[in-house]
N, C-alpha and C positions, 0 to 999 in steps of 0.2 A: 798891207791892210788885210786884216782876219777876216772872211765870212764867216755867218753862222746858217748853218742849213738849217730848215724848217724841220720839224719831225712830221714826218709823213702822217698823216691820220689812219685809222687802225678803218678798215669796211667794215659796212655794218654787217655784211652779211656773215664775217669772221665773228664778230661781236654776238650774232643771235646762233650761229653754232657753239660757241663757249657755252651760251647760256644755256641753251640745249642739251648739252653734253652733261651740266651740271647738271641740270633739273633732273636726267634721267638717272643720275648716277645719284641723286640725293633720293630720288623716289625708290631708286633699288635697295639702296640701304635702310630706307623707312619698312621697305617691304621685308629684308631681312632681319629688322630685329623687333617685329612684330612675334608676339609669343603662341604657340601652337591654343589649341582649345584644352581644358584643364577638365579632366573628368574627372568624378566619385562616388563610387559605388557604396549605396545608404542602405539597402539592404538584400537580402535572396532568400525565400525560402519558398516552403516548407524546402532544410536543405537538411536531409537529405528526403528524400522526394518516393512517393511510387509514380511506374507507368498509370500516365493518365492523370494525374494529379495537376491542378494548375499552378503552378512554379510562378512566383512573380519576383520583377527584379526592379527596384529603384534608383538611379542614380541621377547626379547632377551634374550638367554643364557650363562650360559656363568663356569667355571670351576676353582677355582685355582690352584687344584692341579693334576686333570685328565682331560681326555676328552671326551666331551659328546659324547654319543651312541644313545641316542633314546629321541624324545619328541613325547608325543599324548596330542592329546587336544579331552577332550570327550565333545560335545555340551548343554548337558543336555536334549535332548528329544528323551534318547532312541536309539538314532542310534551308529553305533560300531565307537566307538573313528579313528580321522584319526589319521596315524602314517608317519612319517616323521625319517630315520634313518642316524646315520653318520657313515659310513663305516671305520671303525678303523682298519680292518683286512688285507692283503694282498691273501686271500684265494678263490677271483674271480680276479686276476691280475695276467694271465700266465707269463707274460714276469720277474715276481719278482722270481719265482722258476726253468723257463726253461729260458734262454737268448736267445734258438733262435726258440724262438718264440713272436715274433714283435705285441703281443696282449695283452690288459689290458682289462678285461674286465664291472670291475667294480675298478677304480683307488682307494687307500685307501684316505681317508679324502673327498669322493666325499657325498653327502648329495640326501638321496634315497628317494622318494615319493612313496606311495604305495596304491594301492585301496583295494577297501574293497576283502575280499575270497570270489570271484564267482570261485566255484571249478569246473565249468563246464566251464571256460578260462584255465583252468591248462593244458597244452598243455608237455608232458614227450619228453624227447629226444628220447630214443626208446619205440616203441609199445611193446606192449602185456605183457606189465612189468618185462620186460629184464634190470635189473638193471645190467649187469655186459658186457652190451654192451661197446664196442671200438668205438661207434661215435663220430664225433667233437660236441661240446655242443651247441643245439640251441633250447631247453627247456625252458619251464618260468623260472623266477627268483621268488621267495618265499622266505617270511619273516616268521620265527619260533620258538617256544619257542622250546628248543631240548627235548626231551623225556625224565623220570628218569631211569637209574640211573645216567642219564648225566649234568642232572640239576634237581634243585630243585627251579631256583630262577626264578620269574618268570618277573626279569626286564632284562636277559638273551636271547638276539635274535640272530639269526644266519641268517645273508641273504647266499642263497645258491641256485644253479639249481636243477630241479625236472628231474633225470633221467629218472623214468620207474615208474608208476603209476598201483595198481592194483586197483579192486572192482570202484565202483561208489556212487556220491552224499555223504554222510554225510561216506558211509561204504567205501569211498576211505582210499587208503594207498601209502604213496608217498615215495620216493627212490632218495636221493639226493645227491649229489658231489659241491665242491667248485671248478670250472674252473682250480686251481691249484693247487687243492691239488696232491701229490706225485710228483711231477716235471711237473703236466700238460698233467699225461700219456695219460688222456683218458681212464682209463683201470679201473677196477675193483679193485684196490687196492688203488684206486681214490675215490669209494666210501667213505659217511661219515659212522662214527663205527654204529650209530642207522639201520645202512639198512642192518647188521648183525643180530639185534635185532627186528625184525619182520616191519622196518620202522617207518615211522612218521603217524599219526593218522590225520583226518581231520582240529580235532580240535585244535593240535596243530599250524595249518595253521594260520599265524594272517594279511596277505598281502599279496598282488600281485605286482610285479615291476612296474611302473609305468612308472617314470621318473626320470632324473638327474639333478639336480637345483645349479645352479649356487646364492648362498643367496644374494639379490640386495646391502645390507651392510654389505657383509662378513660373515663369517662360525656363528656368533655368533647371526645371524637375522635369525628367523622362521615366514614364513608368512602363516597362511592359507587361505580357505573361505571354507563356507558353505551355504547353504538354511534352511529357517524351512515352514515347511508344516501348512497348514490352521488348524484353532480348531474351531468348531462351537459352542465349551464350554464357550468362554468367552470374549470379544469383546479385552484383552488383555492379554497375558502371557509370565512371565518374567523366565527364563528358567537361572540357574550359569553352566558356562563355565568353565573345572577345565581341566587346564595345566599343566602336567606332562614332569619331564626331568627325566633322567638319566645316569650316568657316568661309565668311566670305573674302580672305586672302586664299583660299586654296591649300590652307594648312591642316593637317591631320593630326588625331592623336587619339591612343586607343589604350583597354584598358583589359584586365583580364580577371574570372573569379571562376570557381571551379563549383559544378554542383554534381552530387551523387545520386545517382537510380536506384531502389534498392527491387531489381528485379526479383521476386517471387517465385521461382518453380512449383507450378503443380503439384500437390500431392498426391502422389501416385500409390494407393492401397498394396501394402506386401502380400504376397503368394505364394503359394507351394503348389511344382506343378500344374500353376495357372489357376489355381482354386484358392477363394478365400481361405485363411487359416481355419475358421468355425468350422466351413463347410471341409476341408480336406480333415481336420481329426475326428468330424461328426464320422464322416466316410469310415476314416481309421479304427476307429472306434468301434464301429458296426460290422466292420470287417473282421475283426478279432475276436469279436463276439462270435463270427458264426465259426469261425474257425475252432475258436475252443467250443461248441455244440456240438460243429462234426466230430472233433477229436474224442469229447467224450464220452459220444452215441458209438463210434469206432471200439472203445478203448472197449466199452459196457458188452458189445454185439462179440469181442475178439475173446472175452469171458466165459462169457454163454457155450460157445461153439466147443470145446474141448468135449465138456459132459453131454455133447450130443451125439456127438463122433465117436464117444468110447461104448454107447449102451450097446448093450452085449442081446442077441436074440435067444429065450429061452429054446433048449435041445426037444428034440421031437420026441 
């Protein structure tokens, strides 16, 4: 007589590992064949350019399958890339976490301008670096890469207010809150986690709020400008502009276009001897003059002198 065995049934807890396993590996793959940000550069000029001149640059971004976070365009001569961000978050927009409070303070999808970190503009909501003050928020707004073990990525910016600020200059330490976060309390529990962890560092600092820009053809147009400063090195220098985006997968992609300086040398007046031209042959000229005067006062006087020298005294 045959038995037939049962087939064991499979755990579920083996069942919700598979599925685990798959979902992570399906989400990896979704993650890798998401496409970088697609940039295009529409125009640059005055190119080529004088010192001083304001140099504007156009281009467009743009995403298929996330949306953009952050574009910097670094100039090429040295100075700190400007940054330009799109606020993806709802984490300075009270009125999204508290309804009754009729305040947005930084809307999501609004497009942030930011100046360079003069950390002596950095203005704290309260003094003496009271981070766990109950004020209403009216501190700078700052752009930052968050501190590790919070990030490690360094295309990761958080725009957020500067609560309570301690120390000074480069040895500042800044203390920050998102306008909404916890429902907008205002409170201490408001704070972001790093101002647990001894705060943000100076140089985590990578902006200053600026301003709110409306893009003249919509969210997918970045416009900048910049100056370039005089070089006495070389009557002209061509300097690459490299434009960076980046998305909310954490994807990059950058772009390059070259603009020319047409530095100027000084006109420097020619000289003889260190004297104007007019002024050294006026000289020359008056110089020759007296020279042929004496010569021919000399030449007239060396004439004369013969029949003076020969007159003979009549005999006694």
């Amino acid at each position: 007589m045959e038995t037939t065995k049962t087939p064991k049934s499979v755990s579920p807890l083996i069942l919700l590992l598979f599925a685990l396993s798959f979902a992570i590996m399906a989400e990896k793959a979704a993650a890798e064949s998401y496409l970088p940000p697609t940039l295009s550069v529409k125009s640059l000029g005055p190119n080529p350019a004088t010192p001083g001149q304001l140099v504007s640059l156009n281009f467009t971004v743009s995403d298929p399958n996330g949306g953009i976070t952050a574009t910097w365009v670094d100039w090429g001569d040295g100075s700190a890339p400007d940054l330009m961000y799109n606020m993806t978050s709802g984490s300075m927009c009270q009125h999204l976490t508290n309804p009754s409070i009729d305040q947005c303070s930084i809307p999501p999808g609004s497009l942030l301008t930011f100046a360079q970190p003069d950390l002596s503009k950095i203005v704290p909501t309260c003094a003496g670096g009271n981070y766990t003050c109950t004020s209403p928020p009216n501190g700078t707004i700052i752009a930052f890469r968050p501190r590790t073990p919070f990030s490690n990525d360094t295309l990761f910016i958080i725009v957020h207010r500067v609560v309570a600020e301690t120390g000074t200059g480069l040895d500042s330490v800044f203390y920050t809150r998102g306008d909404a976060n916890s429902g907008s309390c205002y409170c201490p529990s408001s704070n972001d986690p790093w101002d647990s962890y001894g705060g943000l560092q100076a140089s985590q600092v990578i902006g200053i709020y600026k301003s709110t820009v409306v893009p003249p053809g919509g969210p997918t147009v970045r416009h900048y400008t910049h100056s370039y400063t005089a070089s006495s090195d070389s009557t002209s220098l061509t300097y690459v502009i490299r434009i960076t985006a980046s998305d909310t997968y954490d994807q990059s992609s950058s772009a390059a276009i070259a603009e020319t300086v047409e530095t100027l040398r000084s006109s420097v007046p020619a000289t003889i001897l260190g004297m104007a031209p007019i002024l050294f042959y006026g000289l020359a000229g008056l110089v020759t003059a007296l020279i042929a005067i004496i010569a021919v006062t000399f030449l007239r006087a060396k004439k004369q002198s013969p029949s003076m020298n020969n007159t003979q005294k009549a005999p006694r």
